[in-house]
Every structure is written in C-alpha cells, then in structure tokens.
N, C-alpha and C positions, 0 to 999 in steps of 0.2 A: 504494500500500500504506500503511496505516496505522499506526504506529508504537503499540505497547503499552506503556501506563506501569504499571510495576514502583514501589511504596512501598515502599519498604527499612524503612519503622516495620514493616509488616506481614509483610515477608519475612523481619525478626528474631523475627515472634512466631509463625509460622508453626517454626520451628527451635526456639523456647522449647518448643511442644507438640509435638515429638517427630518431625517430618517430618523427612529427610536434603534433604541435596543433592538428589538426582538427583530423588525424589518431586517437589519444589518445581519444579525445572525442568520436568516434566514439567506439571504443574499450569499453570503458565503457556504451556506450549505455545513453549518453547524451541529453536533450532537450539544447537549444538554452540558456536557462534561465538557466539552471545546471552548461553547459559549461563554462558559465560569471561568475556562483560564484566560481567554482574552479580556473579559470586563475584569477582572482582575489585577492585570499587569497595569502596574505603577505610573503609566502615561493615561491612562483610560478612565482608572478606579474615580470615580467619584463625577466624571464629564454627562454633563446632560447633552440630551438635543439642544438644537438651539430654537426658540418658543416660535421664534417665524421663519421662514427662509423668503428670502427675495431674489426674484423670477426676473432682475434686469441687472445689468452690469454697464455700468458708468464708464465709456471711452472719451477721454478731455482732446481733443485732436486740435484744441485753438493754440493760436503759435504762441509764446511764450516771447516777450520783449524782455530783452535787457537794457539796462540804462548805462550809458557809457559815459 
C-alpha cells in the first residue's frame, strides 16, 4: 500500500476557502485513524475554517508613479 502525502501549506489553504474538517478529510480519502493524525499534527491542531471565503480576487494593474 502506498502511503499518501498530505501538504499541511495546502490543507491550511484548503480551510482558508471555506472547506470544514470533515469535507477535507473526505477529499483526501481519509480513515477515521488518518483523519486524527493529520488534525492532530502541530501546524493544524486547533485551525478553524475560515467563517467566509470570498469568490473574487483583487488584481491592482494601475501603474504605480514614483516621485522623483
């Protein structure tokens, strides 16, 4: 059996946009026992969702003037 690696960068950004626990577990295709060791480990233990996620992402493309 193969061992699945889990990124804890990505499993905090996956909870930033709004997924729960139990979602993300599932997502990864988690037993019971899986799930307890990753909510577990020391970067995760205690991280909520985040209560909203927002659907739009801000690109500033105005030129920037310096003053000389």
């Amino acid at each position: 059996m193969e061992k699945k690696q889990i990124v804890i960068s990505e499993v905090k950004k996956l909870l930033e946009d709004g997924m729960n626990r139990k979602d993300i577990s599932a997502l990864y295709q988690l037993n019971p026992r899986d799930a307890k060791m990753l909510w577990n480990h020391p970067s995760l233990k205690g991280v909520k969702k985040a209560k909203y996620s927002v659907g739009i992402e801000l690109v500033d493309d105005t030129p920037v003037e310096t003053a000389q």
